[in-house]
N, C-alpha and C positions, 0 to 999 in steps of 0.2 A: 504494500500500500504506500508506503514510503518512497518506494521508487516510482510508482504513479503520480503524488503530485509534484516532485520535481522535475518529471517528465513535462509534465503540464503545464509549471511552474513558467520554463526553460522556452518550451514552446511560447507560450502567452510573450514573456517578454522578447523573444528575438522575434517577433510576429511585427512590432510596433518599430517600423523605420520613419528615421528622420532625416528630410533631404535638405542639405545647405546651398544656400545659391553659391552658383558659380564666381571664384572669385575674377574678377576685374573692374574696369570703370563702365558705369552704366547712367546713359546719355540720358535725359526727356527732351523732348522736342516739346516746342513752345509754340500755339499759332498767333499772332497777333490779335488782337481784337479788332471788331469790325469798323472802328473809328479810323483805326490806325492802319488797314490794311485799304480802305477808301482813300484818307486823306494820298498813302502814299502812291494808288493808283492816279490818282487824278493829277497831282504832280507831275508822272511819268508819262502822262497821255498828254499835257500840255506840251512839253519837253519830247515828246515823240513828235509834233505836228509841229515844231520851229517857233512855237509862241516863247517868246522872252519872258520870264515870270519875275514880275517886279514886284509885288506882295505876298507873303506867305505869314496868316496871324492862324497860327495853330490852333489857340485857344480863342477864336470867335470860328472857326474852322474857312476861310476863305484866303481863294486864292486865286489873284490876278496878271493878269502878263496882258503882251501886247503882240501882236505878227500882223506884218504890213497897215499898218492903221488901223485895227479891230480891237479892239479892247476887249478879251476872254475873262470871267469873272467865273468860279465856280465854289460851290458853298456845299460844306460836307456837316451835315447836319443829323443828330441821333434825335430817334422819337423815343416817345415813352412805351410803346412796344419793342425797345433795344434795335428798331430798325435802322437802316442808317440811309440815308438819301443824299444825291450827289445833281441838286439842279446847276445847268452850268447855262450861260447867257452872254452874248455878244453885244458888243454897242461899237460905235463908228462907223467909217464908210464900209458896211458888208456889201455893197454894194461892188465894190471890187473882187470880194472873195462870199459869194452864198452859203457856203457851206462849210465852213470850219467847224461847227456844233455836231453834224452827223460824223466830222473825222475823229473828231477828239471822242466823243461818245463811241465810237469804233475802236479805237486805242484802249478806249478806260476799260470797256468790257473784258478786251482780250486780255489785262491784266489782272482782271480782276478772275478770269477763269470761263469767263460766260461765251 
């Protein structure tokens, strides 16, 4: 009988393993938040289409340049559903160039993954 429960014993405890993580260095990758990953798209789409960006107020989120007389404005704005919106608006003579808002909006997407 004696030799039954330290058979038992024996059994039970070598039954219960315990696994140690692997030693090395272990990364987390970080994604930006959605403020930060708009304002820096919209940056990079103005700067893709040749506009000069002569305002950048982080903290009102707006950001202005200028390419051949148009004056590019766009405002990176968080709602209270954590959405975050990116209207952008041209003023001067467009009349020269129609359509710098469909390029730049064609840039901002592709950075943005869309």
């Amino acid at each position: 009988m004696k030799i039954l429960i330290i058979i038992l014993t024996t059994t039970l405890i070598t039954g219960c393993t315990y696994y140690q993580p692997a030693p090395g260095v272990y990364t987390t990758t970080s994604t930006p938040n959605k403020f930060d990953r708009s304002w820096s798209a919209v940056i990079g789409a103005l700067s893709d289409q040749g506009v000069y960006i002569s305002t950048q107020d982080r903290g009102a989120g707006i950001v202005q340049g200028t390419r051949d007389g148009i004056v590019v404005t766009g405002s990176v704005r968080t709602h209270a559903d954590n959405s975050v919106r990116v209207p952008l608006a041209t003023s001067g003579d467009t009349n020269r160039d129609p359509t710098p808002i469909k390029r730049i909006t064609r840039s901002y997407n592709s950075r943005m993954g869309r």
